[in-house]
Steps between C-alpha positions, in 0.01 A plus 500: 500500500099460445336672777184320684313773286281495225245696293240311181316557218359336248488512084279365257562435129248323239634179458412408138664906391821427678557122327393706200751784530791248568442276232507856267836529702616154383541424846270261796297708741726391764803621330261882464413485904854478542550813244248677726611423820852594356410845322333643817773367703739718302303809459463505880864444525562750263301803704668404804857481331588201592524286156752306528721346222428158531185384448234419794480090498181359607377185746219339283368104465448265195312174533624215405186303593469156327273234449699284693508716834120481538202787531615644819803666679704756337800433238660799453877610455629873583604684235690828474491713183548859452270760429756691288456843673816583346365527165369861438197384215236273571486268224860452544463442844240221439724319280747504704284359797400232241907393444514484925184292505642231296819507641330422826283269328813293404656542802232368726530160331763435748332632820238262378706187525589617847192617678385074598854409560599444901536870660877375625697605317312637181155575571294808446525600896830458531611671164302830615658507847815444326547758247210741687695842548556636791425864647714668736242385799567119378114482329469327201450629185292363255575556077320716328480872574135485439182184489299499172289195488215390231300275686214305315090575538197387413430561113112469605315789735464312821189494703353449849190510649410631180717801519796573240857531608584849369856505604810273603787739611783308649675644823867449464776393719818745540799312557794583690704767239197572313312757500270480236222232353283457230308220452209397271214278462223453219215541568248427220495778294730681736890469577499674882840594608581504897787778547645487845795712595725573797417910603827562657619443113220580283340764658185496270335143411207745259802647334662158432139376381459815260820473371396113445217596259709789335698228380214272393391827256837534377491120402167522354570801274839259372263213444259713264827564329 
């Protein structure tokens, strides 16, 4: 269980680098902040030997905003893909993130056809009460074994009273079964990553964060491949 705990930092990236970097990758920058988020999940795994064999599956979001549903409210759709800490080299590990991202791609199609319907019997409630697991105090527990979530910024610096918005760190939720969250937003130039985590689990949020931009280098050096 989550504990009412938690400890945050924060992480910035240059925005235009990263999209770089990924593109050198073949691969979105979405599909690379997964690879990150992923790679220093797995090293800290690793030095507390607890890897375990399957990989750690994430709770994420993808928009499926149209013209048709108007300029406000959100339209988005869970989505669960792995972060492939089972796979022991990084480039490996981001393809293989990239075959669980479009397997969830295709599979949300369906959830989408689902989320207006009536919440008796097949709405998007009722489905995650349903099939919600349960601990042994009767909580539920929500998918994913960790949050990752891209959420979209302003391209442009923003400005007020005259004054320049230098950062745009999110602070993440924790839900129940999850322990850790990383979550990003661009900021102009920058791409500022929130990293919340749950102390009785992670005892170090710095750690996490280091390990975070270890894994950025380790991508970077690949992408000047």
């Amino acid at each position: 269980p989550t504990s009412t705990r938690r400890e945050y930092t924060t992480v910035t990236l240059p925005f235009a680098r990263l999209k770089d970097d990924a593109a050198a990758l073949g691969a979105t920058l979405n599909d690379l902040f997964l690879a990150l988020a992923g790679t220093a999940v797995r090293a800290l795994l690793v030095e507390m030997d607890a890897l375990p064999e399957q990989p750690i599956v994430t709770n994420s979001a993808r928009s499926y905003r149209r013209p048709e549903h108007g300029l406000f409210g959100n339209r988005i759709v869970a989505i669960h893909p792995h972060v492939a800490t089972h796979v022991a080299d990084p480039l490996d590990r981001l393809r293989a993130i990239q075959a669980s991202m479009a397997l969830e791609r295709q599979r949300t199609g369906f959830d989408e056809a689902l989320l207006n319907a009536p919440e008796v019997p097949f709405g998007a409630a009722t489905r995650r009460r349903r099939f919600a697991g349960r601990r042994s105090t009767g909580a539920n527990v929500l998918p994913g074994n960790i949050s990752v979530s891209n959420v979209p910024g302003p391209a442009h610096a923003l400005h007020y009273a005259g004054l320049r918005q230098l950062a745009n760190h999110p602070a993440p939720l924790l839900g129940s079964g999850r322990a850790i969250n990383f979550t990003a937003r661009r900021n102009a130039d920058s791409f500022d990553v929130g990293v919340m985590v749950d102390p009785t689990k992670v005892t170090d949020v710095h750690h996490l964060a280091d390990l975070f931009r270890a894994a950025y280098a380790t991508y970077q050096e690949l992408a000047a491949r």
